[in-house]
Phi, psi and omega in degrees: 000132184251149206265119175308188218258151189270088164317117202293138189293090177299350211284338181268334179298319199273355184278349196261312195296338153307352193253330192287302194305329174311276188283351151289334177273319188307327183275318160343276188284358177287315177332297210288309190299322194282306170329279154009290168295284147337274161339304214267339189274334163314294186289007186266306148313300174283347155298304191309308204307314206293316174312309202299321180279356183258342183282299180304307187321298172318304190269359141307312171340299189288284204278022178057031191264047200305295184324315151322297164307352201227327176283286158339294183310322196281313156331307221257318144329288210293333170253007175192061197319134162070351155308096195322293209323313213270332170302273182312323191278324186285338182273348141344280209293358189277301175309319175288342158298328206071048172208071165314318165316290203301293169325325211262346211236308162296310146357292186282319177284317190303310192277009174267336180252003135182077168002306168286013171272131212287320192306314196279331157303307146001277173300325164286330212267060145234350192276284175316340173289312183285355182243036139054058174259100173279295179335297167304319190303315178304283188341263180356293180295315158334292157344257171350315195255356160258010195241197206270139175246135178278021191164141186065069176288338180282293155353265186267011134332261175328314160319325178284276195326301230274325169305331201275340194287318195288284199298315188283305197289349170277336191238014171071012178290038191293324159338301159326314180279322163301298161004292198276328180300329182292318188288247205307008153291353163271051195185342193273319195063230177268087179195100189280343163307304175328327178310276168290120251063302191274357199276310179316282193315297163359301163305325174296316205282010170070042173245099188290316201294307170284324150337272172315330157280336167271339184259352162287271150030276189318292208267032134302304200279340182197102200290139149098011176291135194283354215262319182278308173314291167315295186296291156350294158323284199280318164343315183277308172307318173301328194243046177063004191253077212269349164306319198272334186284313178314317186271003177255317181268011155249356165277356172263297176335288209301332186271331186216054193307344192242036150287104186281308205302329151309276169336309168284341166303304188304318177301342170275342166282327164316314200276013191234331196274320203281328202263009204266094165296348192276340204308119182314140177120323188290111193309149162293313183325306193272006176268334207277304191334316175255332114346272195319306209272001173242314151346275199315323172293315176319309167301309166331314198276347167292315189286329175294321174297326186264350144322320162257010169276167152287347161203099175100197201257176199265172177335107172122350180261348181307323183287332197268305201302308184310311181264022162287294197299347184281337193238002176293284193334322178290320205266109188208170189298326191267332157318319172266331175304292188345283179249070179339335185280339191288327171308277152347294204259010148252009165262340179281341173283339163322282202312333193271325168281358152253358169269348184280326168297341194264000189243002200231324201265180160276172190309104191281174182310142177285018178262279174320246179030275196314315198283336204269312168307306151312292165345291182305305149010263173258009161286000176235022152250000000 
């Protein structure tokens, strides 16, 4: 009788195979932990290496060692590809080179993943300041001065305005600049340098008005600034106010004597305050005084013009010189007292002879000064 085939016993494999299955996940999951460990400790690496080459890039940076920084920066990629931060600082240090091309090519990609970064605007609208994109220059700086700052928002919020003040007033935009100036005096408070600083720009952008309120400002919050003072002083001269200029350019002198541009400025203001016949207030007697003393200054300045012609006084002056001599006999102390009305009508003939000399002659004298300012004076009251 054949006897079957003997089956194979499973009983011990199935009792193994729970234990096999154990350690193998087990070999596994050590595997995976150890991958794991390994992965984290790379990249833990490649943080340190990207900190440590982005830590020198900065303070090369900092310290205006772009080439370094350009160097530094790019290491430091290279272990942390596609890091905006480390992206926007090489296109710095790149701008410091003036390899602008290059800078400008990160830029445009950085402010496309994200339009509201204030840094990178910044940087396009000086790239566009130097290749004279006024227009690209604006957007940017605009950009810049509304958008999120990672710190000091106020701050350098206000630093972008004040560059952007700089760049309109370099390029003559002073409306623009006025603008921007009205705009930042909301921002300053109680801070008289700052004051006085914006009082300065003012001045520049020709707004005379605001000049002097801002510089009233300064020395409210801080009395005898030479800086304020002195700026005040010429504000008020520029906008003809010349009694308010004297008392400010001379607290500027007593505070800062070796200040020349005060100092010359007051003297010319002496000399506008001493020739000024209109001045309210005035005895007739020291008003006649000064008519005669201003004729006279007038006629010098025909003989000095026609001194330096070759003959005669120079073209456009003749007609002027003929009625200084018709009207000279009249104008004396007892000629005016007679007729009061002459005084008028010899200071507007001054007037008309130095401004016309001042475009034909040579440079005049600070007494002429004194008469072309007076003039001015008073053709805009």
């Amino acid at each position: 009788m054949i006897k079957p085939p003997k089956l194979p016993d499973f009983s011990q494999y199935l009792r193994r195979e729970p234990v096999m299955l154990a350690v193998l996940s087990g070999l596994a999951i050590i595997l995976i932990l150890a991958v794991s460990g390994l992965s984290r400790i790379f990249y833990a690496q490649q943080d340190a290496l990207a900190t440590r080459w982005s830590s020198r890039g900065t303070a090369d940076l900092n310290a205006g060692n772009y080439r370094a920084a350009v160097t530094e920066f790019r290491a430091a990629l290279r272990y942390a590809r596609g890091d905006y931060a480390y992206q926007l600082s090489l296109a710095q240090a790149l701008v410091g080179l003036k390899r602008t091309d290059e800078a400008h090519a990160y830029l445009i990609n950085l402010w496309g993943r994200q339009p509201e970064n204030a840094l990178a605007n910044l940087e396009l609208a000086r790239i566009a300041a130097s290749k004279g994109e006024t227009a690209q220059a604006l957007r940017y700086y605009h950009n810049a001065i509304y958008a999120t700052w990672p710190d000091n928002q106020e701050t350098e919020s206000r630093r972008a305005r004040l560059e952007l003040i700089h760049y309109l007033l370099g390029i003559n935009a002073e409306t623009q600049a006025q603008a921007q100036l009205i705009a930042l005096e909301a921002t300053i408070g109680d801070n008289p340098s700052q004051q006085a600083q914006l009082g300065r720009l003012f001045l520049v952008a020709h707004d005379e008005n605001h000049a002097l309120e801002a510089f009233r400002r300064s020395l409210r919050l801080k009395h005898n600034n030479p800086e304020a003072l002195a700026g005040a002083g010429e504000a008020a001269f520029q906008l003809g106010l010349y009694p308010t200029a004297r008392r400010y350019l001379e607290s500027a002198v007593a505070v800062s004597p070796g200040d020349t541009k005060s100092v010359a400025l007051l003297r010319t203001t002496g000399f506008v305050l001493q020739m000024d016949p209109f001045r309210p207030q005035i005895p007739v007697a020291r008003r006649n005084r000064i008519v005669v003393a201003a004729f006279a200054a007038a006629g010098k300045r025909l003989s000095a013009c026609a001194a330096s012609g070759a003959a005669g006084p120079p073209s456009g002056l003749e007609n002027l010189d003929q009625q200084w001599e018709d009207l000279k006999p009249h104008i004396t102390d007892y000629g005016l007292r007679r007729n009061p009305d002459l005084a008028n009508t010899a200071m507007t003939l001054v007037f008309n002879i130095e401004q016309k000399a001042t475009t034909l002659c040579k440079a005049p004298s600070e007494t002429d000064q004194a008469l072309l300012l007076i003039a001015k004076l008073h053709e805009e009251n």
